[in-house]
C-alpha positions, -999 to 999 in steps of 0.1 A, spaced: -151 -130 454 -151 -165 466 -138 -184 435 -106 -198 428 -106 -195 394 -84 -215 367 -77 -207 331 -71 -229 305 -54 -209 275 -34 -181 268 -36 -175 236 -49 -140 221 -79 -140 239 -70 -156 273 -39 -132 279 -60 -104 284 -86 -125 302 -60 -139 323 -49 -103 328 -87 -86 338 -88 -115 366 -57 -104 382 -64 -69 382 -95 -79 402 -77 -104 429 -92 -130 417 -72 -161 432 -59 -174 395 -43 -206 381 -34 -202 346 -23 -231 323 -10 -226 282 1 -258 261 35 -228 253 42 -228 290 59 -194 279 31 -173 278 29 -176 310 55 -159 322 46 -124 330 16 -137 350 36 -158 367 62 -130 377 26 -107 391 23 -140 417 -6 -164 396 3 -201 397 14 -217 364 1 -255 364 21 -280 344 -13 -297 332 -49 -286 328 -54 -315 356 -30 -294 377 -44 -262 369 -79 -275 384 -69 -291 415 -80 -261 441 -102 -245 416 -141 -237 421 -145 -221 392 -126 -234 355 -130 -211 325 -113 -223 288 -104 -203 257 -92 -223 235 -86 -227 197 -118 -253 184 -132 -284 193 -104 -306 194 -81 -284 213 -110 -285 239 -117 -323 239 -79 -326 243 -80 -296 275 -110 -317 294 -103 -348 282 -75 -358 270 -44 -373 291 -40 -352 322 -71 -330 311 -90 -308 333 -121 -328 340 -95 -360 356 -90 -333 387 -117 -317 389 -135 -314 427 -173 -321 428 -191 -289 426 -167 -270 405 -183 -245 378 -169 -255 343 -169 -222 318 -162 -232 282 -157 -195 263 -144 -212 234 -157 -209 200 -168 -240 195 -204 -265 183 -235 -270 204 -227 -310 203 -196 -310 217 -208 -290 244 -235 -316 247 -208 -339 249 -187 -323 273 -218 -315 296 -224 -352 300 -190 -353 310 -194 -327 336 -220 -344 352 -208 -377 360 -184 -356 376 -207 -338 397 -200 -306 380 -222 -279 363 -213 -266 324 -221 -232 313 -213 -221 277 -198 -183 278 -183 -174 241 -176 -139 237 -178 -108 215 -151 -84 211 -113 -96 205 -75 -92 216 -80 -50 224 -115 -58 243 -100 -85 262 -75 -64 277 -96 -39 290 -122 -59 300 -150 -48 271 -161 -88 261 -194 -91 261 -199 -131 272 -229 -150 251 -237 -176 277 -260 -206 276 -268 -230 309 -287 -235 338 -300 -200 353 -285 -206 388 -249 -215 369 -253 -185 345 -257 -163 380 -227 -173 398 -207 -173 371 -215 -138 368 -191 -123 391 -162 -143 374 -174 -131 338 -180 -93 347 -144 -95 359 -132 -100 324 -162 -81 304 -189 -54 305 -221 -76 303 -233 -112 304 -263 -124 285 -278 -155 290 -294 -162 261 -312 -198 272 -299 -234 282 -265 -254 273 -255 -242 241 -271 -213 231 -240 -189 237 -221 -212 212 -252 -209 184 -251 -169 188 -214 -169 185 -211 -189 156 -240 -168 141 -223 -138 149 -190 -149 133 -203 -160 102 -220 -126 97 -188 -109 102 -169 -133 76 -195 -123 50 -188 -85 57 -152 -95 54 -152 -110 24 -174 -83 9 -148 -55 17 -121 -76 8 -135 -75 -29 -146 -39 -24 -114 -27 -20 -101 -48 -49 -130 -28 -66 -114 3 -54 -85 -2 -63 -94 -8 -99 -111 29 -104 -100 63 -105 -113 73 -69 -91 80 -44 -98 60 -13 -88 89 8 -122 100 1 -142 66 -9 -135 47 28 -152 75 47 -181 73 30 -185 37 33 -173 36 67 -199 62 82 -226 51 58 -246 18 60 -217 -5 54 -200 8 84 -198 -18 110 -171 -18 140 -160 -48 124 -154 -29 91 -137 3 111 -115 -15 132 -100 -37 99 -100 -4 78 -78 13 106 -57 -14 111 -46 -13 71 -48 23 69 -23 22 96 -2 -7 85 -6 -23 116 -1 -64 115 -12 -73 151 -30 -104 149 -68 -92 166 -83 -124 152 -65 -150 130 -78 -158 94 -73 -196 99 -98 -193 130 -123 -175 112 -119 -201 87 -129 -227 113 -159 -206 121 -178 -203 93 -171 -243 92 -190 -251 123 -219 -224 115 -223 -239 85 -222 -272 98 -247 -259 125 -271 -247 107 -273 -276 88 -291 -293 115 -315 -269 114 -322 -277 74 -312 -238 68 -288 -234 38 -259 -203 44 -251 -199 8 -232 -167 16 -217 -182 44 -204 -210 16 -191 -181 -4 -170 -165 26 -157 -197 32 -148 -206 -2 -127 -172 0 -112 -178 34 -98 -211 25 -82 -199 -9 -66 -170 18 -53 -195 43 -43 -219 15 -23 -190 0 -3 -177 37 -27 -158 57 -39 -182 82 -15 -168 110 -26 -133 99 -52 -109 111 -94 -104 92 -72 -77 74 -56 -105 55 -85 -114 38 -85 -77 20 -48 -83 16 -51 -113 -3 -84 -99 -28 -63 -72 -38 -33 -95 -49 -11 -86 -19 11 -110 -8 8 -129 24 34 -116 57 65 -130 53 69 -165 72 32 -169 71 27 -206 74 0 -221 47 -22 -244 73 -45 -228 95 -32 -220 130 -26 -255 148 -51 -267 177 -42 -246 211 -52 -215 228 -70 -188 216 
């Protein structure tokens, strides 16, 4: 591997990306706003800038995760941001969830700094990004898309590239709206459910390993059968989302009205606790469950992902 890769972002998704680049000796600069984060990889020898314009400054290769678009403009752009120390040449990865036309944005950025932009979002989520299972969505220049290869299949089993700049991000936000419609549905089936006489013992199976069954589904069905709280994917973010697909897709003079429903739903949630919570507490609040305790009422501030 001949890339000196830099991070930007620790957050849920990063950690274990962060992680998967160690394990393959990949020379590795990480930098979090909650310098904390940080600290175990730091301990296992990787360098923890002070800035995203430190964390660049011997890097070949910079890959972001972070929260939404303004958490990125502030990473590459803002006041000490990555793009200020940058080295002509360097491969810019943005895996964030994030809108075609900031990327556009960003892109013209990269340029006038002799640097190439790929877009690289990902599918999959905190477990998947610890062992290495994200499948990366990535949109750019063929010749970028191939040497960032090595770099991605270090953090995840495939890489797609689905056309030019941009076309990661579309998929993704596609993808993610899908999922926040199936959310919201089983959020109100269980309500259903929980209204009736049949016991769910019995009921979840059948819809789990029937037609409604998605991974998606399974792995939120486990997770409250379990009474497990980890956060896999926050509520808030999914919130943002289902925003900028709808927002999206509105440029394309398409209409999501279901996506306008899930999003009508995941802003009552978030309004009512569950923005720091995992998809699960979108079923929680349906069926009239009360948000986890400290559960702040915003969705999750601007940061890393």
């Amino acid at each position: 591997m001949s890339e000196r890769v830099a991070l930007l972002g620790l957050g849920t998704m990063g950690s274990g990306m962060a992680g998967r680049l160690l394990k393959a000796g990949i020379p590795l600069t990480v930098w979090n706003r909650t310098a904390g984060r940080a600290a175990a990889l730091q301990s296992a020898g990787t360098r923890v800038a002070s800035t995203p314009r430190d964390a660049v400054r011997d890097a070949t290769c910079a890959v972001s995760m972070l929260s939404d678009v303004p958490a990125s403009r502030s990473v590459w752009l803002g006041e000490n941001g990555a793009l200020a120390g940058v080295a002509p040449g360097t491969l810019l990865i943005e895996s964030s969830t994030i809108t075609p036309g900031w990327l556009r944005e960003l892109d013209s950025a990269a340029r006038a700094r002799g640097c190439t932009l790929i877009d690289a979002p990902v599918t999959g989520s905190r477990n998947q990004a610890a062992a290495g299972e994200l499948l990366f969505l990535a949109g750019g220049e063929a010749s970028a898309v191939e040497r960032a290869t090595p770099v991605l299949r270090a953090m995840g089993r495939d890489v797609v590239r689905l056309g030019p700049l941009g076309s990661g991000a579309t998929l993704k936000l596609i993808n993610n709206f899908i999922c926040a419609v199936q959310l919201a549905a089983f959020g109100e089936a269980l309500a259903f459910l929980d209204k009736t006489r049949l016991d769910p013992a019995q009921a979840l199976p059948v819809l789990l390993n029937g037609a409604p069954g998605s991974p998606l589904l399974k792995g939120i069905a486990a997770r409250i059968v379990e009474g497990d709280a980890t956060v896999h994917f926050a509520l808030g973010l999914m919130q943002k989302d289902v925003t900028y697909a709808i927002e999206e897709a509105g440029l394309h003079s398409v209409n999501l009205r279901t996506a306008d429903l899930a999003l009508e739903l995941l802003r009552a949630a978030n309004e009512s606790g569950f923005a720091h919570s995992d998809l699960s507490g979108m079923t929680a609040y349906l069926r009239g469950q009360a948000p986890p305790s400290g559960a702040a009422s915003a969705r999750p501030s601007a940061g890393s992902r």
